[in-house]
C-alpha positions as CSV (number, residue, x, y, z in Angstrom):
1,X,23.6,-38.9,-33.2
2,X,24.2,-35.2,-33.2
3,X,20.9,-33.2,-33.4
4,X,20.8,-30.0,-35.0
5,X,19.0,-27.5,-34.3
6,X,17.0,-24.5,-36.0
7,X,20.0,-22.2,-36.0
8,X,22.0,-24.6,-37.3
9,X,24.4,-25.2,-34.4
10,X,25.3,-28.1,-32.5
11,X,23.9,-27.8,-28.8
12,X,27.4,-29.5,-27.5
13,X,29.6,-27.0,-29.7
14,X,31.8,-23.8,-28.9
15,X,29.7,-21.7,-31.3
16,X,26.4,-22.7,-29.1
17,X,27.8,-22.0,-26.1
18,X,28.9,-18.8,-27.5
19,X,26.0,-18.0,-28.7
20,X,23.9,-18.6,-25.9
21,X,26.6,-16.3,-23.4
22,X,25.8,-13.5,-26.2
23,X,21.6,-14.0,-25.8
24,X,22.3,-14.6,-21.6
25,X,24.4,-11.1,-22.2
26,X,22.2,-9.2,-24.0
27,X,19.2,-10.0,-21.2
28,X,21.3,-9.2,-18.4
29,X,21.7,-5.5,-19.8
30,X,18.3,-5.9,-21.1
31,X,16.8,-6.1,-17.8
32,X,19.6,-4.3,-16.2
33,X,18.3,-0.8,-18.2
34,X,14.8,-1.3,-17.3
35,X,16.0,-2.0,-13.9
36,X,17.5,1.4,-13.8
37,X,15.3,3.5,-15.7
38,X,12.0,2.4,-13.4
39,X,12.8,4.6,-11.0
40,X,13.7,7.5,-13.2
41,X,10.6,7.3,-14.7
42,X,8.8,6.8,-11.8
43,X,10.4,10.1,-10.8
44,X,9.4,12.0,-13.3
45,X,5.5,11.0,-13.4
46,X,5.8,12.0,-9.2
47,X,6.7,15.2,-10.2
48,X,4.5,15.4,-13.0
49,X,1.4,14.7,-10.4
50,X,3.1,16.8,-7.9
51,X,3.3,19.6,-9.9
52,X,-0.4,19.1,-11.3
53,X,-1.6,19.0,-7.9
54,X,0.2,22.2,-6.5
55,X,-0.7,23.5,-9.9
56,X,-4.4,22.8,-8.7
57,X,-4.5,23.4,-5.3
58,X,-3.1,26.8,-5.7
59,X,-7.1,28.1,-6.1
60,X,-8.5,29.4,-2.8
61,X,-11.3,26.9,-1.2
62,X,-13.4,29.2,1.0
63,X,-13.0,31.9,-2.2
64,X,-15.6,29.4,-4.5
65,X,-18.9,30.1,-4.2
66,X,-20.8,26.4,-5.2
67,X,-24.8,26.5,-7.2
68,X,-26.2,24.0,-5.7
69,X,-28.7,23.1,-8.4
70,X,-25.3,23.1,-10.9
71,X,-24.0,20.7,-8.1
72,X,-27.1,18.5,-8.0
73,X,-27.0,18.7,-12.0
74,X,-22.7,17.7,-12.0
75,X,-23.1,15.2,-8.9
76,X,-25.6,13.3,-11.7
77,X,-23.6,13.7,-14.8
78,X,-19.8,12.9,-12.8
79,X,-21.3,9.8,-11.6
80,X,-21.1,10.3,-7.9
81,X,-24.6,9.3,-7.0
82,X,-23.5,6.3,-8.3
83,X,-21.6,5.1,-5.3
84,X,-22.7,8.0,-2.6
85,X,-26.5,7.7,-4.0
86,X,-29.0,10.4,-5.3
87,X,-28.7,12.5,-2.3
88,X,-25.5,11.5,-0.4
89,X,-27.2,9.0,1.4
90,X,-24.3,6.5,0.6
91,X,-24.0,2.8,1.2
92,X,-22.8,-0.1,2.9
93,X,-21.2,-1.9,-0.3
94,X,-20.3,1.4,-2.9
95,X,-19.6,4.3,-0.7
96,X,-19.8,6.4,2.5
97,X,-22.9,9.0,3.5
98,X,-21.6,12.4,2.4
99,X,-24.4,14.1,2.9
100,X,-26.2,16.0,4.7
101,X,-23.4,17.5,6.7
102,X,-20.7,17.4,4.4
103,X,-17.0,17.2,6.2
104,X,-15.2,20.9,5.2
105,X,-15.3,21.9,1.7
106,X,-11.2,21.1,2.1
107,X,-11.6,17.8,2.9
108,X,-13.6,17.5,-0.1
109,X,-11.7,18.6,-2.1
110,X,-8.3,16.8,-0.9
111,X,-10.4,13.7,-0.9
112,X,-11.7,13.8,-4.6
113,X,-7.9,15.0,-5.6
114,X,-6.2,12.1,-4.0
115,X,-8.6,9.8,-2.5
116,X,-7.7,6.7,0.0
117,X,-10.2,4.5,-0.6
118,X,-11.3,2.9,-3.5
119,X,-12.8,6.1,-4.6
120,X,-10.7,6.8,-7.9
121,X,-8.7,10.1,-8.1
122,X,-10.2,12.9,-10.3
123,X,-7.5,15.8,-11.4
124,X,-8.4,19.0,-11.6
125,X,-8.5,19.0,-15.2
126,X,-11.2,16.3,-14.9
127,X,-13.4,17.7,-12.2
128,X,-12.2,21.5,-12.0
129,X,-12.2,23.4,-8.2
130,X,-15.6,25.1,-9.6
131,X,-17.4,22.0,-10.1
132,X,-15.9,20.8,-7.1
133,X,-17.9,23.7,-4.8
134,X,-20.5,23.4,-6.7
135,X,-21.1,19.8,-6.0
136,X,-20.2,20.7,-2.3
137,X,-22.9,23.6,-2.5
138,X,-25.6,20.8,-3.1
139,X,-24.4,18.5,-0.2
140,X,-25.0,21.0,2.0
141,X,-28.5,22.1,0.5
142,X,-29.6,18.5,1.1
143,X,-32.2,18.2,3.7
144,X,-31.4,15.4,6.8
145,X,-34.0,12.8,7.7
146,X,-37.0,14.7,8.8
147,X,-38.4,14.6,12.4
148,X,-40.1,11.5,13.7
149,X,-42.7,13.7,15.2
150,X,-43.8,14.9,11.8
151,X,-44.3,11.0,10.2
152,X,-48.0,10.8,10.5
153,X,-47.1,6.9,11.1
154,X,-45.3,7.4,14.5
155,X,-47.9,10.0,15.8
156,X,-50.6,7.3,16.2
């Protein structure tokens, strides 16, 4: 009993087999030009971020001047006290302390850029290098824990 099937070839015939090396063919260069063109691609958005990022980086840290109450108003409306909490504090489970005593506005800003964590990255055209110092300007305005001595609590 020879069974037929939907393209109306014979599994056991020359034409099948032929047909089937032409569909095996066509995947092998299928997969053979995605194969190559990955890494082209791949290439090109490197150099695309790379030139983004020297693009961005080419503004002078220690020449922004941050407003700490436009940072305290951005560090809300970005979303960072959402990990780092309302005042830097941070946490165990979303993310580290950042403030009082902020690490170098540099390492800020190299850190927001291209983060190692599970922070995600914000471009410049997201967060620009004003904003940035801005923010910055308001972790260093924040106040540390006060002094024990001046908790009424503690004096007794």
């Amino acid at each position: 009993m020879d069974k037929k099937i939907s393209c109306g070839v014979r599994p056991n015939s020359s034409a099948y087999r032929e047909r089937s090396h032409r569909w095996l063919a066509c995947l092998v260069v299928v997969f053979g030009a995605v194969a190559l063109l990955l890494p082209i691609s791949a290439a090109v958005a490197q150099k695309d971020t790379a030139t983004s990022e020297s693009s961005a980086s080419k503004v002078s840290v220690p020449s922004l001047t941050g407003n700490a109450e436009s940072g305290r108003r951005l560090f809300v409306s970005d979303g960072c006290y959402e990990c780092h909490g309302n005042q830097g504090q941070g946490a165990a489970t979303t993310g580290p302390r950042i403030a009082p005593n902020p690490i170098p506005m540099e390492g800020i800003m190299s850190y927001i850029r291209r983060p190692s964590g599970r922070m995600p990255p914000f471009s410049a055209k997201l967060v620009p290098d004003q904003d940035v110092a801005d923010i910055y300007a308001y972790l260093k305005s924040v106040s540390g824990p006060g002094d024990v001595k001046n908790v009424p609590l503690f004096t007794k």
